[in-house]
DOVO-545743 format. One record per residue (C-alpha): residue in three letters; x, y, z. Coordinates in steps of 0.2 Angstrom, whole numbers, plus 5000, padded with zeros to 4 digits. Layout:
DOVO-545743
ALAXYZ/...
This chain:
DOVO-545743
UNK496150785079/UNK496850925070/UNK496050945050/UNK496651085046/UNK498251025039/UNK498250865034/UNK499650765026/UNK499450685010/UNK499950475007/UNK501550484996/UNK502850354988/UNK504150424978/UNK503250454962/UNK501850554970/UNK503050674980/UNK503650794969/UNK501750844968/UNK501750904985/UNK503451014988/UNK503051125002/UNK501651015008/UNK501550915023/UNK501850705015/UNK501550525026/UNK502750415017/UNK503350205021/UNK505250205018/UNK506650065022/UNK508050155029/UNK509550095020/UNK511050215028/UNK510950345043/UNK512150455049/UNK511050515065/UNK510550695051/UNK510150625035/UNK509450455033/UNK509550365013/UNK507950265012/UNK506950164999/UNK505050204996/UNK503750104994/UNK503950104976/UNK505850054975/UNK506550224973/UNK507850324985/UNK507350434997/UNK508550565007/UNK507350595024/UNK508250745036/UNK507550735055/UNK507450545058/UNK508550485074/UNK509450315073/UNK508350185065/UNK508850015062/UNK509549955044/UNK508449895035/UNK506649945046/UNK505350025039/UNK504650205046/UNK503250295041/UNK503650495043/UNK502650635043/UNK503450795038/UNK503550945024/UNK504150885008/UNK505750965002/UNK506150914984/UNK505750784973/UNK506750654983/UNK506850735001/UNK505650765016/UNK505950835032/UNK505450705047/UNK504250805060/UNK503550615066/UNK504050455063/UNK503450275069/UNK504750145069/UNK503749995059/UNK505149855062/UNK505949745048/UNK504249685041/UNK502949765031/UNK501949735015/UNK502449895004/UNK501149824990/UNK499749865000/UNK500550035005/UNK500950084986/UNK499150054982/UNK498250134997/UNK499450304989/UNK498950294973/UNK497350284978/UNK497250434990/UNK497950524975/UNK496750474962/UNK494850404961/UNK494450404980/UNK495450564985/UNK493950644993/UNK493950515006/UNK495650575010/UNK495350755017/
């Protein structure tokens, strides 16, 4: 397993804190066009996520890529979640890799 670059757990809060960086982020996909996907995060706010193939309405997909601005990232990888997942838990496990238990975060 490759360390030397690891990608932080974002929602869309946290993202503008890591332009440039690589970002792991949950999102809904709300609109594609087969470029640019419209998603929300895990925290209710839009998302504009470059790289993603056709996904489903309304599944969720977690991708890995480099964060581009405060409300884009461009996919690298992405796993297909399907149309259920528990965004609560999702939006606390970020907010704890950002804050008191970041060292356990690489």
């Amino acid at each position: 397993m490759d360390t030397s670059n690891p990608a932080a757990f974002v929602n869309a809060q946290l993202l503008p804190n890591f332009i440039g960086k690589k970002v792991r982020a949950v999102v809904q996909v709300n609109e594609s066009d087969g470029e640019v996907t419209t998603a929300k995060s895990t925290d209710d706010n839009q998302l504009t996520i470059k790289g993603l193939p056709q996904v489903p309405l309304m599944n969720y997909v977690e991708v890995i890529g480099i964060a581009e601005s405060n409300q884009s990232i461009h996919a690298e990888i992405w796993t297909d979640f399907g149309n259920s997942f528990d965004t609560n838990s999702y939006n606390q496990l970020c907010q704890l890799a950002n804050g008191e238990f970041k060292s356990l975060f690489l």
